[in-house]
C-alpha positions in Angstrom: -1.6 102.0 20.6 -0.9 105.6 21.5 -4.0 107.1 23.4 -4.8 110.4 24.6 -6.4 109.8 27.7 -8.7 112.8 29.4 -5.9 113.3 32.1 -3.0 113.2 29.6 -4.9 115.8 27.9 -5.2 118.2 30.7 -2.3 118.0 31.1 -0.6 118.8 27.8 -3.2 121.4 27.1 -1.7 125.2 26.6 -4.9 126.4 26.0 -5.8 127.4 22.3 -6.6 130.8 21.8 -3.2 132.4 21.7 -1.6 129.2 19.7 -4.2 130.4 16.7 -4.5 134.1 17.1 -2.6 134.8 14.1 -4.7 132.5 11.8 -7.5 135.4 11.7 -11.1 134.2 10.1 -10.2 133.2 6.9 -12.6 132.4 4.3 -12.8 128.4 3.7 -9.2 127.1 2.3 -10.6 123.9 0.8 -12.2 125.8 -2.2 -8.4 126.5 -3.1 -7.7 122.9 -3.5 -10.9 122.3 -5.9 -9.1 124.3 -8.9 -5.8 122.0 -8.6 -7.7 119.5 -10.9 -5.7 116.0 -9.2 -7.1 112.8 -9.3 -7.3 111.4 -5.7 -3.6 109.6 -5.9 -1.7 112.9 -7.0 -3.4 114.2 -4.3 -2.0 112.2 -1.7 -5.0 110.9 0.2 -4.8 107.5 -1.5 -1.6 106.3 0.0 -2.5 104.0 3.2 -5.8 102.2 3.9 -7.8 102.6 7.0 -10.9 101.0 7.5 -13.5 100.9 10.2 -16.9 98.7 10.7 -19.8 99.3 13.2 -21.8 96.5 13.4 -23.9 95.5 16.7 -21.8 94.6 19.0 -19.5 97.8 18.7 -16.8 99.4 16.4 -13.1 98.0 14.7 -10.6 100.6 13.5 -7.8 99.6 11.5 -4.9 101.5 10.1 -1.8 100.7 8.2 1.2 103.1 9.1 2.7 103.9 5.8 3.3 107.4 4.8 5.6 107.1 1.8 6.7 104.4 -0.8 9.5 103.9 -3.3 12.6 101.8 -3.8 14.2 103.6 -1.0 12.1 105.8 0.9 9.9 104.4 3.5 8.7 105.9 6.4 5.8 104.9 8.8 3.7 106.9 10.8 1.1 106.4 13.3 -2.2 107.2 11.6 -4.7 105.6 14.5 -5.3 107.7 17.1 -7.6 106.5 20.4 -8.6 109.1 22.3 -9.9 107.3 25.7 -11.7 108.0 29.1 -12.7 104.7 30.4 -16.2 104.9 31.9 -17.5 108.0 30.1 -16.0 107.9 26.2 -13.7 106.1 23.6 -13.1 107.4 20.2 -10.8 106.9 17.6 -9.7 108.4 14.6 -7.7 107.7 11.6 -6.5 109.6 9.2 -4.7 109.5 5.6 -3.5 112.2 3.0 -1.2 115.2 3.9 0.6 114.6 7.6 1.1 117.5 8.7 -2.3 118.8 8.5 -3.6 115.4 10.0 -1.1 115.3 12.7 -2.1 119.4 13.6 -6.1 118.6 13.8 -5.0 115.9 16.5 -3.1 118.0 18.4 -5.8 121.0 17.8 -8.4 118.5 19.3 -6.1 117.5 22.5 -5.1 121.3 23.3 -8.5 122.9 22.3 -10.2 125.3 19.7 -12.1 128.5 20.5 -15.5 128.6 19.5 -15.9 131.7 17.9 -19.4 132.3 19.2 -18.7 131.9 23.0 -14.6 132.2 23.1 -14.8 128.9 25.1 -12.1 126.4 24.5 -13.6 123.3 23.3 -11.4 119.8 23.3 -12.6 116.7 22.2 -12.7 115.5 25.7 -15.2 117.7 26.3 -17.9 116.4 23.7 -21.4 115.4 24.8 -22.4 114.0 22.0 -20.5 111.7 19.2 -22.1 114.1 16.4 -20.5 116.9 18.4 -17.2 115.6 18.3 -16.9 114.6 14.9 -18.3 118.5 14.3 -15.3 119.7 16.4 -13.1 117.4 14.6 -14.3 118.9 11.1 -13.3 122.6 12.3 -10.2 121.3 13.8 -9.2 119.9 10.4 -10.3 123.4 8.5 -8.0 124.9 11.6 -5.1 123.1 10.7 -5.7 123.4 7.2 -5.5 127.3 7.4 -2.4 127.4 9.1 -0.9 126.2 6.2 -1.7 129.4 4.6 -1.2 130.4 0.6 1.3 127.2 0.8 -1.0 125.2 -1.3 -0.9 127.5 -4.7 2.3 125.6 -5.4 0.2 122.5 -6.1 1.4 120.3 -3.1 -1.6 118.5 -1.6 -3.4 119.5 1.8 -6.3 117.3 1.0 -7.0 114.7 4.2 -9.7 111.9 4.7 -10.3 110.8 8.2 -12.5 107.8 10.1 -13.7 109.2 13.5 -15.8 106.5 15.7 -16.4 105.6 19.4 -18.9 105.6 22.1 -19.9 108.6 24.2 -21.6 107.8 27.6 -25.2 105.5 26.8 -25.7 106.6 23.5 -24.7 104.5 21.3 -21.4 103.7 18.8 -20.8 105.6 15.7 -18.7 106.4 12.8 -18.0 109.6 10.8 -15.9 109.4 7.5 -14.7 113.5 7.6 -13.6 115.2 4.4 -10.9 117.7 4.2 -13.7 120.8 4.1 -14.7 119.3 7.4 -18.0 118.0 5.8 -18.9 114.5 7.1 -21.1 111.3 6.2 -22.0 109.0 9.1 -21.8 105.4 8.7 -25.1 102.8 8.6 -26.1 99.4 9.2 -27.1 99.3 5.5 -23.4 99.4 4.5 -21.7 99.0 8.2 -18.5 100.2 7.5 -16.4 103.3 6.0 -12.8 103.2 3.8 -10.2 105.8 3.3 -7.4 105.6 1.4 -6.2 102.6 -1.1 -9.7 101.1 -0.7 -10.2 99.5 -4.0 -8.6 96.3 -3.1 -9.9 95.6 0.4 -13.2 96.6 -0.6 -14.7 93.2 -2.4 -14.1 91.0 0.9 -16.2 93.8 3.2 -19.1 93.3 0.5 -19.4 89.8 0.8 -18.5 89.2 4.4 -19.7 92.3 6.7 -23.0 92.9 7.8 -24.1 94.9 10.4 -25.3 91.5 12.4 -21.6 90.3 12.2 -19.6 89.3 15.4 -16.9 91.8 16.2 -14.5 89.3 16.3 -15.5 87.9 12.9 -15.5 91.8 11.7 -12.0 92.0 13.0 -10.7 88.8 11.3 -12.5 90.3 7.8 -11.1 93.4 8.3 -7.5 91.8 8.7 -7.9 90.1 5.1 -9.4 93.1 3.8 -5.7 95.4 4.6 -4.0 91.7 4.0 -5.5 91.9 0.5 -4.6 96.1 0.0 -0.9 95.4 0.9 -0.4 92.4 -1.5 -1.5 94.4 -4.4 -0.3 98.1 -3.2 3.2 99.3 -2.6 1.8 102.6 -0.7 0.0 100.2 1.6 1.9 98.7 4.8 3.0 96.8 7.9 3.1 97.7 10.7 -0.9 97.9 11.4 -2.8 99.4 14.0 -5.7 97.7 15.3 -8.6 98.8 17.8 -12.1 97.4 19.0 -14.7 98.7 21.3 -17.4 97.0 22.2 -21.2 98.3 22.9 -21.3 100.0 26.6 -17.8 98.8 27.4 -16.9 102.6 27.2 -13.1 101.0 27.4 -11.1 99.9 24.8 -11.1 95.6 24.4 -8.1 95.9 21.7 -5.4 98.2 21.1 -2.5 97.2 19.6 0.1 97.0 17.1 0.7 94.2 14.4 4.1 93.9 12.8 5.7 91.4 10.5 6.6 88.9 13.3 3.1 88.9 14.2 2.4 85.0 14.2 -1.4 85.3 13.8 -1.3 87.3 11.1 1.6 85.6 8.9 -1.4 82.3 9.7 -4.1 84.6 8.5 -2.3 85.5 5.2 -1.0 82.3 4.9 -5.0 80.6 5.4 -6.6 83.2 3.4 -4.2 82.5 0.2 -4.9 79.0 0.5 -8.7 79.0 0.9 -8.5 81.5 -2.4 -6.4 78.6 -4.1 -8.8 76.2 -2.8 -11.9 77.7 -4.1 -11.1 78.4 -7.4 -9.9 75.1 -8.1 -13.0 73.6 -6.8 -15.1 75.7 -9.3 -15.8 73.7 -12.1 -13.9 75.1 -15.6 -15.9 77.6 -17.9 -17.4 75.4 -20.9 -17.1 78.7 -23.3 -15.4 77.3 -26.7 -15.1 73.7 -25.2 -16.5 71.2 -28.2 -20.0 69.8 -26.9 -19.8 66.3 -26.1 
């Protein structure tokens, strides 16, 4: 798992008023993209699945790594970011939809955007506040977004959907679904977990088997089956996957890590779940419509 700790940013940071000078204020470039009149696939946020769940006990993130799809053109991308000071914060953030403005909020967030009220240079290190974060997130994906310029009136797709959770200090976890406008909604314990992405398919095992009560382990395991389930029924949904858990008031990441197609605990998960499914339906009694009454 690739993480951006607070001295790794420091260190890479260049500062980011000069690297964005020549953006100017520009009025908002998501109201260019309304007019396009896509539905979500053509638009390209639907290919991957990422999903994350906040229940008690702390936060999952998890994040398939496949960018394009077709009989001959596959690549894989790292879409799960953890961005990690042990003792004070962990966040993470996933992202799916156009890469190149995904992958220029992230490096926006590690080198720093200038508030335009103060001139200071804010990184995401530098957050008090979870709700701040995902704020500076927001403008760092409206940032990125404008440096693409007049480049979307030729119809290719800028739009971007991104998960942003962790812990900051005592307060405690949460999680931010993040639009392309920068606009967010914040995850409850009413419905304890957010989707982006293919998220039709993994969607039915999170209603039945999450709650915000639910061991993190157990949420872990569910969410598993739930991209297990999105890559048997969707080409534009793949291996490897990134996987990562914080618990409450560890403020330190318990799991990071990547699972490939050798990975022997999830070949058993696949493998269990398909026969359980097997299982159950032949255990349900048939339907009696049109059967002669005896």
């Amino acid at each position: 798992m690739f993480s951006y700790t607070a001295k790794a940013a420091r260190r890479n940071s260049r500062g980011g008023k000069d690297a964005f000078a020549s953006c100017g204020d520009r009025p908002n470039p998501c109201k260019r993209f309304a007019s396009v009149g896509r539905r979500p696939r053509e638009m390209g946020v639907a290919m991957t699945y990422c999903c994350g769940i906040l229940v008690r006990e702390g936060l999952v993130m998890i994040a398939d790594t496949r960018t394009n799809a077709g009989l001959d053109n596959i690549s894989t991308f790292r879409k799960l970011q953890l961005f990690e000071d042990p003792g004070r914060h962990v966040m993470m953030l996933a992202s799916s939809g156009n890469l190149s403005v995904s992958q220029g909020a992230v490096n926006l967030l590690v080198e720093g955007l200038e508030d335009p009220a103060s001139g200071r240079i804010e990184r995401l290190e530098d957050a008090q506040t979870m709700l701040q974060a995902a704020h500076l997130v927001g403008r760092a994906v409206r940032r990125s977004l404008a440096l693409v310029g007049d480049v979307a009136e030729t119809g290719v797709s800028f739009d971007v959907a991104l998960l942003f959770g962790g812990q900051i200090g005592a307060a405690p976890p949460r999680l931010f679904m993040i639009y392309t406008a920068g606009n967010a909604i914040e995850c409850t314990p009413d419905t304890p977990y957010l989707q982006i992405g293919e998220h039709k398919y993994g969607k039915p095992i999170l209603d039945r088997a999450i709650t915000y009560e639910t061991d993190i382990y157990d949420a872990l395991k569910i969410g598993l089956i739930s991209m297990d389930s999105t890559i048997r029924s969707n080409l534009s949904v793949g291996l490897p996957i990134d996987i990562a858990l914080l618990r409450r008031d560890a403020l330190k990441s318990e799991v990071a890590t990547r699972i490939d197609a050798s990975d022997d605990y999830f070949r058993d998960l696949r493998e269990r779940w398909s026969k359980a499914l097997r299982e159950a339906h032949i255990a349900i009694p048939p339907p009696p419509y049109g059967r002669e009454s005896k």
